[in-house]
C-alpha positions in Angstrom: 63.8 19.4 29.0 60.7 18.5 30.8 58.8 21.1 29.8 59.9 20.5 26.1 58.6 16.8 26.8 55.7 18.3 28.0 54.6 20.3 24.7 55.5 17.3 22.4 52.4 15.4 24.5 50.5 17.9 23.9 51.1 18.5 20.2 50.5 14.9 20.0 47.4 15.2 22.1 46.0 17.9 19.9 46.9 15.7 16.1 44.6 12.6 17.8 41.9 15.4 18.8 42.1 16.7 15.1 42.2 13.1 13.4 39.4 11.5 16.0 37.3 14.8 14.6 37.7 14.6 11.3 36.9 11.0 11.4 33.6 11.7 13.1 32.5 14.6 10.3 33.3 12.1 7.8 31.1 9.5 9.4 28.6 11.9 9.6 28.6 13.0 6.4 29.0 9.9 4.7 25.9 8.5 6.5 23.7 11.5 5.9 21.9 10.6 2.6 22.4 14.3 0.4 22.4 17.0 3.0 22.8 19.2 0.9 20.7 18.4 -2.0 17.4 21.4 -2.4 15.4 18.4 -2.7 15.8 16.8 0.3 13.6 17.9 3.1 14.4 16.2 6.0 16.1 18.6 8.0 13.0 21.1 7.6 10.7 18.9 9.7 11.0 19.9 13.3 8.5 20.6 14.7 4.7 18.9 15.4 0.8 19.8 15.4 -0.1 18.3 18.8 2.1 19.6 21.4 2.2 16.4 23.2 4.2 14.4 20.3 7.8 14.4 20.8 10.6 14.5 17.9 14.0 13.5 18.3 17.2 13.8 15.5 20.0 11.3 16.1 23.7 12.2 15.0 23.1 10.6 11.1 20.1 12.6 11.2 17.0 10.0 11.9 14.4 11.5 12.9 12.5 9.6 15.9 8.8 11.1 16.1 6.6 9.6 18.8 3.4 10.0 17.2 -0.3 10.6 18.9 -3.5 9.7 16.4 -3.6 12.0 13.3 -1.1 14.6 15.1 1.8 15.1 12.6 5.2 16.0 12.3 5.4 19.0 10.3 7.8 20.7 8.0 7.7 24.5 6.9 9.0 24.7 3.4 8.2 28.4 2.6 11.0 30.7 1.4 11.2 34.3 2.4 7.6 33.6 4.7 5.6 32.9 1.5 4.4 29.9 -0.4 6.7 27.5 -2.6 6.1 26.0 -6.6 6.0 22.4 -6.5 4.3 22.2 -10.0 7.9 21.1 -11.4 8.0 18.1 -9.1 6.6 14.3 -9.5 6.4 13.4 -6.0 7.6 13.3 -2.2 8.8 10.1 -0.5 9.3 9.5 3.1 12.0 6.5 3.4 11.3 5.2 7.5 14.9 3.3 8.9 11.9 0.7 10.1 8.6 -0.6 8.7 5.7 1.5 10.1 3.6 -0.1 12.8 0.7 1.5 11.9 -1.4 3.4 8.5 0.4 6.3 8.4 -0.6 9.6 6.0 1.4 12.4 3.8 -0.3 15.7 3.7 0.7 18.4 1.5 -1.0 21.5 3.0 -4.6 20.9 2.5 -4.4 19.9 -1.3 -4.0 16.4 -1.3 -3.3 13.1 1.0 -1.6 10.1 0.5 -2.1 7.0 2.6 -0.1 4.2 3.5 -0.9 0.8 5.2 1.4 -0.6 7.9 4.6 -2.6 7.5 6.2 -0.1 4.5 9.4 1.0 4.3 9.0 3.9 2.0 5.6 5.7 1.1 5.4 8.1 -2.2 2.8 11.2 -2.8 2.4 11.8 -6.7 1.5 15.3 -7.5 0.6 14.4 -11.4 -3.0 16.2 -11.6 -3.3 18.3 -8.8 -2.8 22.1 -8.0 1.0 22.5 -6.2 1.6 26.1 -7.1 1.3 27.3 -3.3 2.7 25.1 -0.7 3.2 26.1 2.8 4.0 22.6 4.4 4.1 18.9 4.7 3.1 16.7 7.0 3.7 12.9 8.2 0.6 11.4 10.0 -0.3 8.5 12.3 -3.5 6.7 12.8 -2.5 5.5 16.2 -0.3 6.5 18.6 3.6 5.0 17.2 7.0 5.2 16.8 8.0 6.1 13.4 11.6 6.7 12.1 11.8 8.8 9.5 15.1 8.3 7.5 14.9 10.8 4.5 12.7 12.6 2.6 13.1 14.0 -0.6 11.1 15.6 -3.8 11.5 14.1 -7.2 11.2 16.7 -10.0 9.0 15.5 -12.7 9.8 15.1 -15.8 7.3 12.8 -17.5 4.2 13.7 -20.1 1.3 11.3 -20.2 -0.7 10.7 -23.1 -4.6 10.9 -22.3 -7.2 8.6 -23.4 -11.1 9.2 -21.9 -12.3 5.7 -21.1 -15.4 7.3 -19.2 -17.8 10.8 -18.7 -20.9 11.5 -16.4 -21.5 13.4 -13.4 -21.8 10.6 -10.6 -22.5 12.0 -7.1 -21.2 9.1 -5.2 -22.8 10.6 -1.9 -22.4 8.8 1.1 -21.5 5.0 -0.8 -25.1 5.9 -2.4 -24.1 5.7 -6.0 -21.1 4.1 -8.3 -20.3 3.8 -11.8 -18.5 0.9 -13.5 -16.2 0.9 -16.6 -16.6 -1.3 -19.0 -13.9 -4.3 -19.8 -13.1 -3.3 -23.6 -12.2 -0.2 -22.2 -8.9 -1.4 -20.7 -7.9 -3.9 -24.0 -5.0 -1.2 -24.7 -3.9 -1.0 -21.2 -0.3 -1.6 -20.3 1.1 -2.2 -17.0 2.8 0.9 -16.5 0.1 2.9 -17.3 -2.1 4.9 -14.8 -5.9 5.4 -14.2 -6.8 9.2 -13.9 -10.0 9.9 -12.1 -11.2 13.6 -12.4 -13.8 14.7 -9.5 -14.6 17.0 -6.9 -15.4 16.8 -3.0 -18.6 17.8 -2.0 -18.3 20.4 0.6 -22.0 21.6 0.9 -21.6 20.2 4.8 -18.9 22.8 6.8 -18.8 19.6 9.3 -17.3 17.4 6.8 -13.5 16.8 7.5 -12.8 13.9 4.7 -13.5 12.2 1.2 -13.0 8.8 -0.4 -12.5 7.0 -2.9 -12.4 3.2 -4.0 -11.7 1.0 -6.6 -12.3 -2.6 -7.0 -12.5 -5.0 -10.1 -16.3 -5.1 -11.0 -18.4 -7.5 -9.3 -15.2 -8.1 -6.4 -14.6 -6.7 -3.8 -10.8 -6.5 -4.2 -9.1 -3.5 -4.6 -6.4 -2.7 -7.5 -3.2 -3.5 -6.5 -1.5 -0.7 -8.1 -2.6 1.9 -5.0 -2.8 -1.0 -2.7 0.2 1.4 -0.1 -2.3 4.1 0.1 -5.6 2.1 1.0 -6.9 2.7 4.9 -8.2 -0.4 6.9 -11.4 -0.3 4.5 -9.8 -0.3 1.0 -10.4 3.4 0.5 -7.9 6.3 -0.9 -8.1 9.6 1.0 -8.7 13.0 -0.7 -7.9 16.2 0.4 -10.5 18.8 0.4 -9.3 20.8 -2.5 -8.2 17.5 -4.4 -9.4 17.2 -8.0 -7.7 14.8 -9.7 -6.8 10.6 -8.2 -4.4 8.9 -10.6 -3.5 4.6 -9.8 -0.8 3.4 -11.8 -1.6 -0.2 -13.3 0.1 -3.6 -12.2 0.1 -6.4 -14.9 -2.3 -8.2 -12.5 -4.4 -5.3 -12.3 -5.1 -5.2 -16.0 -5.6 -8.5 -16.6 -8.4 -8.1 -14.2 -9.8 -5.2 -15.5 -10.0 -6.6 -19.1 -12.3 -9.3 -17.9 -14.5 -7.7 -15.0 -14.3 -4.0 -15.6 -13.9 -1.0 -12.8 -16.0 0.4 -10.6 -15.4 3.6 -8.6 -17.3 4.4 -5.7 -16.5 6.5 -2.6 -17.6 8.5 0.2 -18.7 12.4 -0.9 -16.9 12.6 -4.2 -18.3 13.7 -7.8 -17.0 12.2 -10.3 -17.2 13.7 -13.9 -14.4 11.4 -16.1 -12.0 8.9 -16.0 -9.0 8.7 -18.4 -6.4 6.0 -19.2 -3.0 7.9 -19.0 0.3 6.5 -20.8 3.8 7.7 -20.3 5.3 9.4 -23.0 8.6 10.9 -23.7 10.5 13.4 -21.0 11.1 17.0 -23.0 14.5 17.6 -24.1 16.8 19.4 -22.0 16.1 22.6 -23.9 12.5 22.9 -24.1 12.0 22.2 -20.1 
């Protein structure tokens, strides 16, 4: 008898073991936002550039990175040891479970940079324009040493065509903020908000000690910056390229436009040339049998 009494406690013991687990997995899974989705990255960055930053996951998978200046927390994203296609994606978002304390940075290998000012909760890299044919890794940067809590990140696949209007041509070598080039209001009278400002240039990489390129935009005779990049400025109002970066596309506010139809744009930069500018509008997504 006892030892009859003594296996039903212990059948009982192992149902509350069973339910207390399969509540936890269910917690977990529920507050994981799509583990399982190929789009999501977050569980690929693990590891960081300066040896001295630490990186922490927490059970709903929040990643803690104690960040040093312009160290990183990095994420592989090769298959098989080789390069990946991101030409059939929009963009990458980092969501952070807190606002950033400091201007943080997404890097995509060395193609291009997106910047973003302290105080966001979420920070997008648009790929529209550039070369993503051969990407090794990603990486989240910090201007100053911080705490950052990354929440999710995922890829968007694109699936947008823009329609191309050239609002301006030259070869202007900005130099070091030597030269700039305004466009003119009339050229912004079919603007929309919505639509997006593509500027088409190269860095100049004659100097092997060079490590960075910008570029700025203000209304013409302001020194305000648009508002539709505003996430991505650094401390001086400026956008930073990546060395192999050709192409820097701004998607228009409503404010920014009406701005632009009266004072114009002017571009200027550290170490860019700058060969055309083009006003971009969305058009219509491909049907789902000609992507």
């Amino acid at each position: 008898m006892f030892i009859f009494a003594r296996n039903l406690k212990l059948i009982g013991l192992m149902k509350t073991i069973c339910v207390l687990a399969a509540c936890a997995l269910f917690a977990s899974c529920s507050l994981n936002l799509h583990p399982d989705d190929e789009n999501n990255l977050t569980s690929k960055f693990n590891g960081t550039w300066n040896i001295h930053e630490g990186i922490d996951r927490d059970i709903n998978g929040v990643i803690t990175y104690n960040a040093l200046p312009w160290g990183g927390l990095v994420a592989s994203v090769k298959e098989r040891n080789m390069p990946v296609d991101w030409s059939g994606y929009e963009s990458i978002t980092f969501e952070f479970a807190e606002p950033t304390k400091v201007p943080t940075q997404i890097m995509i290998s060395d193609k291009l940079k997106t910047m973003g000012k302290a105080g966001i909760t979420s920070m997008t890299c648009y790929f529209d324009g550039q070369d993503l044919t051969s990407v090794d890794e990603v990486a989240l940067q910090s201007s100053d040493t911080s705490t950052i809590l990354v929440k999710n990140v995922f890829l968007t696949p694109g699936r947008s065509t823009w329609e191309s209007n050239t609002i301006w041509e030259g070869n202007c070598a900005i130099g070091n903020w030597e030269n700039g080039f305004v466009v003119k209001p009339e050229q912004f009278i079919s603007a929309i908000e919505g639509d997006k400002i593509e500027i088409l240039f190269n860095t100049d990489t004659s100097d092997p000690n060079r490590g960075y390129w910008l570029m700025k935009t203000v209304y013409n005779g302001t020194d305000k910056t648009l508002e539709g990049n505003e996430n991505e400025l650094n401390e001086w109002g400026c956008a930073m390229m990546g060395r192999s970066s050709t192409v820097y596309r701004i998607m228009l506010t409503a404010n920014d436009i009406k701005n632009l139809r009266k004072n114009g744009l002017f571009v200027n930069g550290y170490y860019t040339i700058v060969s055309q500018v083009n006003l971009l509008r969305r058009g219509l997504a491909p049907a789902a049998s000609e992507q």
